[in-house]
N, CA, C, O and CB atoms as a CASP TS submission, in Angstrom:
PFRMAT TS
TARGET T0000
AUTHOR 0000-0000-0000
METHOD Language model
MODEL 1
PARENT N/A
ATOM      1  N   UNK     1     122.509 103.042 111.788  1.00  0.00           N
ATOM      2  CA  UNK     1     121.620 102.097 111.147  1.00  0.00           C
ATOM      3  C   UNK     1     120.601 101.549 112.147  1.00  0.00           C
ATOM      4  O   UNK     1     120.482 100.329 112.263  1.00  0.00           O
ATOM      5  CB  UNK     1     122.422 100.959 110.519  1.00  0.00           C
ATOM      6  N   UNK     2     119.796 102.463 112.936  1.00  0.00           N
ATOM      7  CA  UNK     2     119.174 102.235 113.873  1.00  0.00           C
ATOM      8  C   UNK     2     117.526 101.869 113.513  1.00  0.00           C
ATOM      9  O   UNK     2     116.623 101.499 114.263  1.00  0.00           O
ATOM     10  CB  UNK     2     119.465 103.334 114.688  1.00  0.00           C
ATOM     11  N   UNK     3     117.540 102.142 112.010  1.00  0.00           N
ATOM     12  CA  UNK     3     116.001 102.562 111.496  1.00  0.00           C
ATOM     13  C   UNK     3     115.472 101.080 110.463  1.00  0.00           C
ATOM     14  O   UNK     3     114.758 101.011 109.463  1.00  0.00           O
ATOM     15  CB  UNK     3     116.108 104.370 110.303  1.00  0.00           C
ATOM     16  N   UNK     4     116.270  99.939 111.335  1.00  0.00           N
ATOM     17  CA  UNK     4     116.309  98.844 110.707  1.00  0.00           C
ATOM     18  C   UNK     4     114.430  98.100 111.471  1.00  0.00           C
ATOM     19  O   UNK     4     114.121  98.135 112.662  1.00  0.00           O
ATOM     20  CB  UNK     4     118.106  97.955 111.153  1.00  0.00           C
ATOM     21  N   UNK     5     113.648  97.593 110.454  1.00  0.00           N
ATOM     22  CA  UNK     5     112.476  97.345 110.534  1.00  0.00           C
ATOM     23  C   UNK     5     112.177  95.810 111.728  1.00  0.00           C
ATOM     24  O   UNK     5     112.122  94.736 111.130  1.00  0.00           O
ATOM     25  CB  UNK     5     112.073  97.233 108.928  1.00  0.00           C
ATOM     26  N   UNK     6     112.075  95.773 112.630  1.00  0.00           N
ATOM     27  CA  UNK     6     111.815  94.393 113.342  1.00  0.00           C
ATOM     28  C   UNK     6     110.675  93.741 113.494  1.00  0.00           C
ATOM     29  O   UNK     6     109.643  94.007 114.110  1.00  0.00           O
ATOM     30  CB  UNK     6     112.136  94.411 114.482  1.00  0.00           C
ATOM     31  N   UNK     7     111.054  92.733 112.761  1.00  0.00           N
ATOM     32  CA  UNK     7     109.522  91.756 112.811  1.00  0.00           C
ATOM     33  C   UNK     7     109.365  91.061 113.840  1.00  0.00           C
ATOM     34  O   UNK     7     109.754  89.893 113.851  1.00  0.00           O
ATOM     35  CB  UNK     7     109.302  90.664 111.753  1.00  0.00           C
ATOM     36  N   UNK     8     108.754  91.637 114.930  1.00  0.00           N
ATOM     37  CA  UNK     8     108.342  90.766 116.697  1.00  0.00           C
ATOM     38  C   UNK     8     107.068  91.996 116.810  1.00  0.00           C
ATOM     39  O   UNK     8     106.747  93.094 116.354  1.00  0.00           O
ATOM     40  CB  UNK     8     110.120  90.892 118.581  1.00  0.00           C
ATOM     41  N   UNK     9     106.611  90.893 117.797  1.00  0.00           N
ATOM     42  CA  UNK     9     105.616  92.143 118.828  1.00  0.00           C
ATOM     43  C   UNK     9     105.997  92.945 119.578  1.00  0.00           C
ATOM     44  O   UNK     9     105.140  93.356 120.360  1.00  0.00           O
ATOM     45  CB  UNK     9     104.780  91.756 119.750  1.00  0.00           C
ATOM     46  N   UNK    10     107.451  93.554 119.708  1.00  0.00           N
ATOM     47  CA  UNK    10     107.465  94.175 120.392  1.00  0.00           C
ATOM     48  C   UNK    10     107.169  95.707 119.293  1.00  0.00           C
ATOM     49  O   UNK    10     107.057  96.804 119.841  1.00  0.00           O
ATOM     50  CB  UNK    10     108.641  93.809 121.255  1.00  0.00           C
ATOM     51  N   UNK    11     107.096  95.609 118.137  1.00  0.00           N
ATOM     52  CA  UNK    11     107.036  96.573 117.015  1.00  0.00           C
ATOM     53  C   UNK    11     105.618  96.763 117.282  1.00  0.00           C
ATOM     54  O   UNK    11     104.933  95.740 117.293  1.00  0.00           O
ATOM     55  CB  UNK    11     107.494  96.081 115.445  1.00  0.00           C
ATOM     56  N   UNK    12     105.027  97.922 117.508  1.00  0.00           N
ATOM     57  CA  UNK    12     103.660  98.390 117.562  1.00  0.00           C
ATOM     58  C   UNK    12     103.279  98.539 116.091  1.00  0.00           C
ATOM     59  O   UNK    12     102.223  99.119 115.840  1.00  0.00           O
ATOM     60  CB  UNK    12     103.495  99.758 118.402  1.00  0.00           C
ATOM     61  N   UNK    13     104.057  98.057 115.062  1.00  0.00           N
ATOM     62  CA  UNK    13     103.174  97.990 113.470  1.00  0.00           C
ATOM     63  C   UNK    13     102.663  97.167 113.411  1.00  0.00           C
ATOM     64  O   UNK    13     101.446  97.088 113.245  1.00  0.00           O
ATOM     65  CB  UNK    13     103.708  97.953 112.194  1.00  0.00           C
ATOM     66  N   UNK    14     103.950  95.690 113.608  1.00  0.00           N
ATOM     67  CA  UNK    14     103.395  94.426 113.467  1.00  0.00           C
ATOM     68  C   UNK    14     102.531  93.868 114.430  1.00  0.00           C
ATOM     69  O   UNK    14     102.066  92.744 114.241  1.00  0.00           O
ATOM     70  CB  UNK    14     104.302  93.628 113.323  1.00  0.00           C
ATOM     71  N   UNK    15     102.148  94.788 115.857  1.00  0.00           N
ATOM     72  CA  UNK    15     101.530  94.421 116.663  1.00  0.00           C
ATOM     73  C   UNK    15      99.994  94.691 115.981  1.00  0.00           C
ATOM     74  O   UNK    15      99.090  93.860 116.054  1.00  0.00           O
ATOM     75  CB  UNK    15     101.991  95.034 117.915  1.00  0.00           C
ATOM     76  N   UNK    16      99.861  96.110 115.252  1.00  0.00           N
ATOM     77  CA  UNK    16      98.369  96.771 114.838  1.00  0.00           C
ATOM     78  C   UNK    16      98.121  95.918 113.452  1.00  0.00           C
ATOM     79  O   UNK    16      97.020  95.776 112.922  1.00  0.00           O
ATOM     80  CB  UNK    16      98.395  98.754 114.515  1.00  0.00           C
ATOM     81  N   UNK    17      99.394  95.366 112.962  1.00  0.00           N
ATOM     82  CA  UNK    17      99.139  94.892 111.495  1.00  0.00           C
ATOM     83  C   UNK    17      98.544  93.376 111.671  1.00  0.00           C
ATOM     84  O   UNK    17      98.206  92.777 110.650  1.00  0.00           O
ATOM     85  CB  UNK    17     100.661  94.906 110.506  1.00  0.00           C
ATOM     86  N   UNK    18      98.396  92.682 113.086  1.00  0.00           N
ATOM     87  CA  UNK    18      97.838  91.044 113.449  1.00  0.00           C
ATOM     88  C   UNK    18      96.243  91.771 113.842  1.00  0.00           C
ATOM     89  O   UNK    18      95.161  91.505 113.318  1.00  0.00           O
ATOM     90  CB  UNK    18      98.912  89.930 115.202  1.00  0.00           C
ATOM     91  N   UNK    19      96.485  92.574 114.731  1.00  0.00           N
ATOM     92  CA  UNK    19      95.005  93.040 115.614  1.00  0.00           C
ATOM     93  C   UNK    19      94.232  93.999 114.157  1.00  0.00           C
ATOM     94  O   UNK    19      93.252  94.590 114.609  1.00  0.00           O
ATOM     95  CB  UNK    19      95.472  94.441 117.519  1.00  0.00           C
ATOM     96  N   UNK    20      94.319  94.150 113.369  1.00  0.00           N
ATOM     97  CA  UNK    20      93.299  94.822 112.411  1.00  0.00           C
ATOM     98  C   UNK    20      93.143  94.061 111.184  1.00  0.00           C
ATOM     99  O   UNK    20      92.062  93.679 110.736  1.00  0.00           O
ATOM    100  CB  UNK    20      93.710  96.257 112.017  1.00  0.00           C
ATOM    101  N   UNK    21      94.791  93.775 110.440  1.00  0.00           N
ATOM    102  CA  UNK    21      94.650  93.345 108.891  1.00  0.00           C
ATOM    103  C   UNK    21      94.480  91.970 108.841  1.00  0.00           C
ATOM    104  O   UNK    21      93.704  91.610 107.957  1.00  0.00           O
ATOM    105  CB  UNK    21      95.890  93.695 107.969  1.00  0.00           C
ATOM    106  N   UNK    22      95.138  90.784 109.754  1.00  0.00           N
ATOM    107  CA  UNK    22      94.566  90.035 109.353  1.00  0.00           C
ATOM    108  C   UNK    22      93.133  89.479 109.530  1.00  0.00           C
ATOM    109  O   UNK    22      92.547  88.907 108.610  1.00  0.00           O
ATOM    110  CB  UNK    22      95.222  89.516 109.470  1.00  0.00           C
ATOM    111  N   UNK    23      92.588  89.678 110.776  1.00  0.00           N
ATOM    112  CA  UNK    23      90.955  89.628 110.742  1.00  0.00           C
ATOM    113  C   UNK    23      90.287  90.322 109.930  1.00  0.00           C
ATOM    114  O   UNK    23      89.103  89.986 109.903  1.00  0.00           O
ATOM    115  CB  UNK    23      90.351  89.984 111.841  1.00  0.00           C
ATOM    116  N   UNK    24      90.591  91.262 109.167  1.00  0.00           N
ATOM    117  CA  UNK    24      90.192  92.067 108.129  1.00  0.00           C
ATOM    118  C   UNK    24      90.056  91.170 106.776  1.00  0.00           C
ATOM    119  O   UNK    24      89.032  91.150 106.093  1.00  0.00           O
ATOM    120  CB  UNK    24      91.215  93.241 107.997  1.00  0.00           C
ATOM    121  N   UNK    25      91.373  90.346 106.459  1.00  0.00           N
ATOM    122  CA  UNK    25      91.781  89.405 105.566  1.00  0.00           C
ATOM    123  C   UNK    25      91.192  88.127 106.017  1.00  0.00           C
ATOM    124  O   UNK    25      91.332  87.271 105.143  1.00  0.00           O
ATOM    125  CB  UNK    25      93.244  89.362 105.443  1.00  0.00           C
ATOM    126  N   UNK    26      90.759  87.818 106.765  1.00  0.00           N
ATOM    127  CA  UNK    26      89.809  86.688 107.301  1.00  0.00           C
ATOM    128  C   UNK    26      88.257  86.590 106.917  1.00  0.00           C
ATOM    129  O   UNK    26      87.492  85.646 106.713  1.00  0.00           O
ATOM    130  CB  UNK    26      89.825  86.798 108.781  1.00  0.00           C
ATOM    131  N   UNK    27      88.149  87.796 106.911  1.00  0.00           N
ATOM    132  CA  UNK    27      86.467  88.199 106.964  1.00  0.00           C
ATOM    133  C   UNK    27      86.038  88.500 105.823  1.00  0.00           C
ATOM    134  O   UNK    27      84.883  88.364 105.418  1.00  0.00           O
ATOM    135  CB  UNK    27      86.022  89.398 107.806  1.00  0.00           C
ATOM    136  N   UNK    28      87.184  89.031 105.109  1.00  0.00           N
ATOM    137  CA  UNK    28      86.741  89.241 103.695  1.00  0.00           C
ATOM    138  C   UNK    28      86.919  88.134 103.102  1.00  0.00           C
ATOM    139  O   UNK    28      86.177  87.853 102.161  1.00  0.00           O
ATOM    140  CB  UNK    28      87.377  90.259 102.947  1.00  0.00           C
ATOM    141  N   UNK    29      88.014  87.178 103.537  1.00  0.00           N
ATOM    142  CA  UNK    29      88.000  85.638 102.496  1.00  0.00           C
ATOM    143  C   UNK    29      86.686  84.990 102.676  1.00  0.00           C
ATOM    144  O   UNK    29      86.150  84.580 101.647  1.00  0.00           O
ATOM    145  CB  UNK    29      89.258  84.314 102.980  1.00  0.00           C
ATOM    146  N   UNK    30      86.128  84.840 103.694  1.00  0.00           N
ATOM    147  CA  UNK    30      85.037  84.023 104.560  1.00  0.00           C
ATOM    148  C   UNK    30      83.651  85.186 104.054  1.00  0.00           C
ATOM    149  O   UNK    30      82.593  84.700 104.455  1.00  0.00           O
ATOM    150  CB  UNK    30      85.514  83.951 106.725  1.00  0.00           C
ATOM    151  N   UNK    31      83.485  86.148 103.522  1.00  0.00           N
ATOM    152  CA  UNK    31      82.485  87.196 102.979  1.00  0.00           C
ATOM    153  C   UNK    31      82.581  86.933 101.597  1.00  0.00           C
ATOM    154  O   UNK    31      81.566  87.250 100.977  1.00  0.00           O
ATOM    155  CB  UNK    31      82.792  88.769 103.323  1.00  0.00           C
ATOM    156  N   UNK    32      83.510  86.443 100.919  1.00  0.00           N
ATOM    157  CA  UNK    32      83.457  86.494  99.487  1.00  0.00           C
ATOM    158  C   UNK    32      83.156  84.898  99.357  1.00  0.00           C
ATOM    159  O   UNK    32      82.403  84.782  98.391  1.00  0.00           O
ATOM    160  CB  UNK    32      84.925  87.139  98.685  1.00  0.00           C
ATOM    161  N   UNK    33      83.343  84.014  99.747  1.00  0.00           N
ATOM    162  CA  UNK    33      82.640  82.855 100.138  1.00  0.00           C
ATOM    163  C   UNK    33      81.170  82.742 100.192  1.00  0.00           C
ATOM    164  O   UNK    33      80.475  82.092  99.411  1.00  0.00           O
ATOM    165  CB  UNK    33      83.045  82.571 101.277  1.00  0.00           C
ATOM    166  N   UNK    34      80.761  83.459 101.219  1.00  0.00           N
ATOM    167  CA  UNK    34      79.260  83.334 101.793  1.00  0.00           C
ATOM    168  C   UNK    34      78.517  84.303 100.630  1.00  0.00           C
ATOM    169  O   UNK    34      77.723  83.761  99.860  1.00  0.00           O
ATOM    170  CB  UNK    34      79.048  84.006 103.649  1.00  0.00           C
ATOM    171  N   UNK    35      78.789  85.737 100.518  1.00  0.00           N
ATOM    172  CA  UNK    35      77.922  86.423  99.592  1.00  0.00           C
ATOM    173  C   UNK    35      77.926  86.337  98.121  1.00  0.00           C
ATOM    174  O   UNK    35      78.903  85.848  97.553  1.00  0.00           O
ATOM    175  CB  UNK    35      78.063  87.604  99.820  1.00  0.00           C
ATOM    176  N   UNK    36      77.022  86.726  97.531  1.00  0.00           N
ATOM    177  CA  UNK    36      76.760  86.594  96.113  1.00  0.00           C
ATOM    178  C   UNK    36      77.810  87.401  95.493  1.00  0.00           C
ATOM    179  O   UNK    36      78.496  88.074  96.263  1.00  0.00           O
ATOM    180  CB  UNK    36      75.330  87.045  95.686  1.00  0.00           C
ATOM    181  N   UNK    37      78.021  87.449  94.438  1.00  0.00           N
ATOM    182  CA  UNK    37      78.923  88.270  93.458  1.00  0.00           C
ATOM    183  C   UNK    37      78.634  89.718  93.573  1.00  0.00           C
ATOM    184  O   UNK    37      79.575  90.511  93.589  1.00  0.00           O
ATOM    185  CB  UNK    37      78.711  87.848  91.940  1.00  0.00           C
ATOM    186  N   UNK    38      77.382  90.134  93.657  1.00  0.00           N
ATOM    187  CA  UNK    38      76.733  91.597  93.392  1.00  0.00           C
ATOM    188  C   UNK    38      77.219  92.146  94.562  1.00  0.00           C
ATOM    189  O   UNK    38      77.080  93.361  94.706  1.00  0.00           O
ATOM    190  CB  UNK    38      75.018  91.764  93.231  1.00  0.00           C
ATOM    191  N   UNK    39      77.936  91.295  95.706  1.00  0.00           N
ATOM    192  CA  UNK    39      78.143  92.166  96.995  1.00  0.00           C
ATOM    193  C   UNK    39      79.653  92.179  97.125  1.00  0.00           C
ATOM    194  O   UNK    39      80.120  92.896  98.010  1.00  0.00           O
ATOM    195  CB  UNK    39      77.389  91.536  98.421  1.00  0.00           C
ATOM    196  N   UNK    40      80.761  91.236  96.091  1.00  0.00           N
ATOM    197  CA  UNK    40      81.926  91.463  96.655  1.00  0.00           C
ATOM    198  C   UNK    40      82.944  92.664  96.295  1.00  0.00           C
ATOM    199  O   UNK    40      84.067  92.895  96.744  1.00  0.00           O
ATOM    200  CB  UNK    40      82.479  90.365  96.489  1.00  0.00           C
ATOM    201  N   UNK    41      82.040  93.467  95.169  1.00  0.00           N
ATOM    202  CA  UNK    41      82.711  95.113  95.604  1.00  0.00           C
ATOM    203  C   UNK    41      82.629  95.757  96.802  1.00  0.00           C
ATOM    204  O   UNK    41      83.484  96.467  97.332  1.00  0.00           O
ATOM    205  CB  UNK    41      82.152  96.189  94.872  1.00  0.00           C
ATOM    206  N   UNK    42      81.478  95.447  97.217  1.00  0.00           N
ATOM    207  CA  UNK    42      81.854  96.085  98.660  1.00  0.00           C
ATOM    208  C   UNK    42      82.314  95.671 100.019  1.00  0.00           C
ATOM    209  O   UNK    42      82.097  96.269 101.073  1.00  0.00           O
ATOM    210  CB  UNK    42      80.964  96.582  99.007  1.00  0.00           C
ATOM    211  N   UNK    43      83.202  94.191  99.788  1.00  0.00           N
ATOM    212  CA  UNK    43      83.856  93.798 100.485  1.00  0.00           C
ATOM    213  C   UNK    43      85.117  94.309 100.262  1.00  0.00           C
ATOM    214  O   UNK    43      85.713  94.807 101.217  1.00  0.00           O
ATOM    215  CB  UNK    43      83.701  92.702 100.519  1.00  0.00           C
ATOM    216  N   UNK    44      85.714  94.271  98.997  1.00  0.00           N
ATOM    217  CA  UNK    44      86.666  94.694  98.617  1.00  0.00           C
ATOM    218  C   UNK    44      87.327  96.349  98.813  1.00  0.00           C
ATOM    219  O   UNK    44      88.428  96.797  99.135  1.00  0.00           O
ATOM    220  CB  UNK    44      86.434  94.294  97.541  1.00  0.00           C
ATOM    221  N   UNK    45      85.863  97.004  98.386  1.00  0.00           N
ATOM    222  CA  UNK    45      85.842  98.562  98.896  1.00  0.00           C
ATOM    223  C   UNK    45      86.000  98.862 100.600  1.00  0.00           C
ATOM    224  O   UNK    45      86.386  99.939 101.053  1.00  0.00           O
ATOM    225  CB  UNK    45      84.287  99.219  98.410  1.00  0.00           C
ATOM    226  N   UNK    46      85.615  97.672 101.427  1.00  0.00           N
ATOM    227  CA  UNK    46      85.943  97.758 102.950  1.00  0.00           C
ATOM    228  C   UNK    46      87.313  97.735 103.236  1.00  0.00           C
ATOM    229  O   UNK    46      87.940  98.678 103.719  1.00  0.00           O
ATOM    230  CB  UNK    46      85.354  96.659 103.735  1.00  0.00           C
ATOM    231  N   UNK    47      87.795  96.569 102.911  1.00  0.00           N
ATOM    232  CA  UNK    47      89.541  95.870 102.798  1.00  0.00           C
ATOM    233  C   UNK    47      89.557  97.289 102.605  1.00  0.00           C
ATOM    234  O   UNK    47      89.455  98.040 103.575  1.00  0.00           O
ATOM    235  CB  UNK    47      90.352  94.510 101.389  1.00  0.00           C
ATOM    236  N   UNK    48      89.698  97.804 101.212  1.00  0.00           N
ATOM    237  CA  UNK    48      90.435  98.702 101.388  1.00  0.00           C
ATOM    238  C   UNK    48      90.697  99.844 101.650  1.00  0.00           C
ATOM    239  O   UNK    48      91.807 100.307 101.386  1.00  0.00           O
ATOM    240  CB  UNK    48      90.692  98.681 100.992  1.00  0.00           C
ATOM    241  N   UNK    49      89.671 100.607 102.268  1.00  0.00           N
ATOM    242  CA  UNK    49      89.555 101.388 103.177  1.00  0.00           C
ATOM    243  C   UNK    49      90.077 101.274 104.800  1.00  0.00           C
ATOM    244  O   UNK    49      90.219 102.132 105.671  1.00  0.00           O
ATOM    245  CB  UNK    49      88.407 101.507 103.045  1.00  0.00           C
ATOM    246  N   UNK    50      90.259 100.037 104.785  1.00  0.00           N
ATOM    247  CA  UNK    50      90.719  99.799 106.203  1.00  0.00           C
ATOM    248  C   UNK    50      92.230  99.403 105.763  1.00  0.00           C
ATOM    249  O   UNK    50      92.734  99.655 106.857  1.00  0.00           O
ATOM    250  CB  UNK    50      89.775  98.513 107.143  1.00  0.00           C
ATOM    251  N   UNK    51      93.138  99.045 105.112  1.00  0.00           N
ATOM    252  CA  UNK    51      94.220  99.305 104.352  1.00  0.00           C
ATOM    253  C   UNK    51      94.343 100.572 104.238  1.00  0.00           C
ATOM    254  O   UNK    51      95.457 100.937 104.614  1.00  0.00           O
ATOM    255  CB  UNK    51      94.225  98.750 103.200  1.00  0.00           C
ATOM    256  N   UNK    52      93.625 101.479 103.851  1.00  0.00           N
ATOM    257  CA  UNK    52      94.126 102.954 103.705  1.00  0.00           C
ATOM    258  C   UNK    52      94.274 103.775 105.095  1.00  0.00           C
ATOM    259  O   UNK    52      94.961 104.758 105.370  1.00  0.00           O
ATOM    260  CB  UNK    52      93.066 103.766 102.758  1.00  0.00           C
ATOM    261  N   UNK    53      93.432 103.053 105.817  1.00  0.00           N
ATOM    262  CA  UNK    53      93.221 103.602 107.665  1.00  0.00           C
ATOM    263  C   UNK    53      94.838 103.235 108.322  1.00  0.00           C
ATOM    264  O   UNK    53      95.630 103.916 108.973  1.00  0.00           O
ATOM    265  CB  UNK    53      91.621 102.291 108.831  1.00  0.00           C
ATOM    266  N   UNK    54      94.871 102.041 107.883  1.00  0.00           N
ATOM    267  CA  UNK    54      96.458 101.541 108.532  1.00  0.00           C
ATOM    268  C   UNK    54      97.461 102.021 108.249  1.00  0.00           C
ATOM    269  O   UNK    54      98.356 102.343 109.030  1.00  0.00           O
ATOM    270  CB  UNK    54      96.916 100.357 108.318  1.00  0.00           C
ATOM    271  N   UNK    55      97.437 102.205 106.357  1.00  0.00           N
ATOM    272  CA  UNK    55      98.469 102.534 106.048  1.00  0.00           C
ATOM    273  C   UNK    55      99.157 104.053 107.096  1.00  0.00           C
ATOM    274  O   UNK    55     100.148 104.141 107.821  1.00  0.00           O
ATOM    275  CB  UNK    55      98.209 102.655 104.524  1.00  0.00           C
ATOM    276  N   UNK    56      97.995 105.132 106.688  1.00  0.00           N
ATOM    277  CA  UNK    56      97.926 106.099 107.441  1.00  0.00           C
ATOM    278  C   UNK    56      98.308 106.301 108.296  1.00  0.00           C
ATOM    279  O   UNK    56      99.059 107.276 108.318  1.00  0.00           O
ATOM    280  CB  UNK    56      97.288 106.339 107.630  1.00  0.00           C
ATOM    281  N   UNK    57      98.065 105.511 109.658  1.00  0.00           N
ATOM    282  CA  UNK    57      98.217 105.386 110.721  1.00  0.00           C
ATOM    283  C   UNK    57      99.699 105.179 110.785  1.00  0.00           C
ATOM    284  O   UNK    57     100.441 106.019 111.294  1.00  0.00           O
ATOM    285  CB  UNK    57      97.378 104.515 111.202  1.00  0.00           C
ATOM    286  N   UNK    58     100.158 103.973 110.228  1.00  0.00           N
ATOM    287  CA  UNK    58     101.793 103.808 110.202  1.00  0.00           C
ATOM    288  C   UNK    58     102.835 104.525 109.731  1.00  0.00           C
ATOM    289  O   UNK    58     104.030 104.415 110.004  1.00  0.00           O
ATOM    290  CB  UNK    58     102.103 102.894 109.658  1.00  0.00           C
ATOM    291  N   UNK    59     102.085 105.540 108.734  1.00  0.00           N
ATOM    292  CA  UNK    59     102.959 106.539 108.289  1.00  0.00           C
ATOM    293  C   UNK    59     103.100 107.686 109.407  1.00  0.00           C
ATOM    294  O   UNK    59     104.167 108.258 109.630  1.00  0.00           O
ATOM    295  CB  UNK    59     102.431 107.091 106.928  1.00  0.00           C
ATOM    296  N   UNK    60     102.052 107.920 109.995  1.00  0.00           N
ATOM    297  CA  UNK    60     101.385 109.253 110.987  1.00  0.00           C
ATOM    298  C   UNK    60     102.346 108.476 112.045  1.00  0.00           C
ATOM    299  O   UNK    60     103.310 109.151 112.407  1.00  0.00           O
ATOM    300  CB  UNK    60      99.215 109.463 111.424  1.00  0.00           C
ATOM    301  N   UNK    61     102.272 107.488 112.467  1.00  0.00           N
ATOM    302  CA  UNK    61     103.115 106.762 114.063  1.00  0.00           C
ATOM    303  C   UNK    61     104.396 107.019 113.490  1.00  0.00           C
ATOM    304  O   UNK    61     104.809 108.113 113.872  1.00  0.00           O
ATOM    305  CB  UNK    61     102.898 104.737 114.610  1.00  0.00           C
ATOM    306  N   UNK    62     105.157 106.456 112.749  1.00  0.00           N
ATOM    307  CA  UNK    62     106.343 106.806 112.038  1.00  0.00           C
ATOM    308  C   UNK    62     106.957 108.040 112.488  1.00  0.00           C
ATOM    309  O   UNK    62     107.908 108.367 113.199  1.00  0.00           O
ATOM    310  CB  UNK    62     106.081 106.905 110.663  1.00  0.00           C
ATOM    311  N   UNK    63     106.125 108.552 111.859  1.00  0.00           N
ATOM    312  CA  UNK    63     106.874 110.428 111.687  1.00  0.00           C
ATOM    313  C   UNK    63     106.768 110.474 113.373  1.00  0.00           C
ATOM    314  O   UNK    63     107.825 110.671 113.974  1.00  0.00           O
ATOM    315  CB  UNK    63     105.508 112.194 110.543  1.00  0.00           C
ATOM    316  N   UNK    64     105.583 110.307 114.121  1.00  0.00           N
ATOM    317  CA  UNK    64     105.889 110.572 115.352  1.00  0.00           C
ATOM    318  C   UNK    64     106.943 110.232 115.833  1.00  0.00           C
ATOM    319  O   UNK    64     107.656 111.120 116.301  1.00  0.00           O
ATOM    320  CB  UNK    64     105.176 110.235 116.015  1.00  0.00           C
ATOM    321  N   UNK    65     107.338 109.011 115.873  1.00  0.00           N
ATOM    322  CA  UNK    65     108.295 108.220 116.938  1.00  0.00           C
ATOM    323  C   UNK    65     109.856 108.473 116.402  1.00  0.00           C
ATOM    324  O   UNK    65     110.893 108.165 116.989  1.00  0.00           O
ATOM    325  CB  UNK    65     107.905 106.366 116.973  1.00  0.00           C
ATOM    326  N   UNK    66     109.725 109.031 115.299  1.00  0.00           N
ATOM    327  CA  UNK    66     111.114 110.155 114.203  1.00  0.00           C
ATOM    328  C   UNK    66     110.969 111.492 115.350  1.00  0.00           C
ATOM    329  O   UNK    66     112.029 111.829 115.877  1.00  0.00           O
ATOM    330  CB  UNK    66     110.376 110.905 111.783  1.00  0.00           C
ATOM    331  N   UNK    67     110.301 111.899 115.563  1.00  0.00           N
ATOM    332  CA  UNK    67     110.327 113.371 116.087  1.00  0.00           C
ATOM    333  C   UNK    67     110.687 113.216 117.435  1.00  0.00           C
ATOM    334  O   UNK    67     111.415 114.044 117.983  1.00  0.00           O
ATOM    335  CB  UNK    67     108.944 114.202 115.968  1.00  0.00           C
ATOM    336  N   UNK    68     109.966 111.617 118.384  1.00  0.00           N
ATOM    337  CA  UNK    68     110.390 111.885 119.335  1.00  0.00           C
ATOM    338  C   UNK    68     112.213 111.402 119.591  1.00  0.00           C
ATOM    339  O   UNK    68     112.863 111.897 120.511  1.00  0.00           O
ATOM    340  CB  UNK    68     109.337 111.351 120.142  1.00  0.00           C
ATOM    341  N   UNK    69     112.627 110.699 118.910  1.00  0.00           N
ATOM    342  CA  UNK    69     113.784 110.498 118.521  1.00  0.00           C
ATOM    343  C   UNK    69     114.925 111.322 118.357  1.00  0.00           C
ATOM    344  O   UNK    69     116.075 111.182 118.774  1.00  0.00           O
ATOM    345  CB  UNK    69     113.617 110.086 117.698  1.00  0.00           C
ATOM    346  N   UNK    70     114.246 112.458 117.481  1.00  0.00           N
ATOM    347  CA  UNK    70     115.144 113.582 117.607  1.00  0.00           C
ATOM    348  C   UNK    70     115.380 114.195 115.943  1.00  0.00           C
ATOM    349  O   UNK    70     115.533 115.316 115.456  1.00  0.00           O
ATOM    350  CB  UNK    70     116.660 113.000 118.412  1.00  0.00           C
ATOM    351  N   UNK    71     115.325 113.022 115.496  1.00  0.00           N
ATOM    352  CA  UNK    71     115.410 113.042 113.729  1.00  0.00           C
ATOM    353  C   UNK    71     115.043 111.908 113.097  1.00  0.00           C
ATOM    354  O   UNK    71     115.076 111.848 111.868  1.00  0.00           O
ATOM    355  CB  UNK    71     116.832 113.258 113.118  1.00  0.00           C
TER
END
């Protein structure tokens, strides 16, 4: 039961998930604020493209750090 999830910095998810998503989630609260309506699809279309970049990434690091593991 080694594949148990730890919430600290020493976890390089939760380390990439402070340094990208929440300034991501900052900028878009503080963008949907400041801009008009006609622009917050494409705040929203950013979020989540950069949500889809992470997700990615954590799945892709995953499988790595499985392989170097052994299984």
């Amino acid at each position: 039961m080694d594949d148990r999830f730890e919430v600290s910095f020493r976890n390089p998810l939760v380390r990439m998930w402070f340094y990208v998503m929440l300034p991501t989630i900052i900028a878009s609260i503080i963008l949907f604020i400041i801009l008009p309506s006609e622009y917050h699809l494409v705040v929203r279309m950013a979020g989540t493209l950069i949500l889809a970049i992470f997700t990615i990434w954590a799945f892709i690091n995953n499988r790595k750090s499985k392989e170097k593991k052994g299984g």
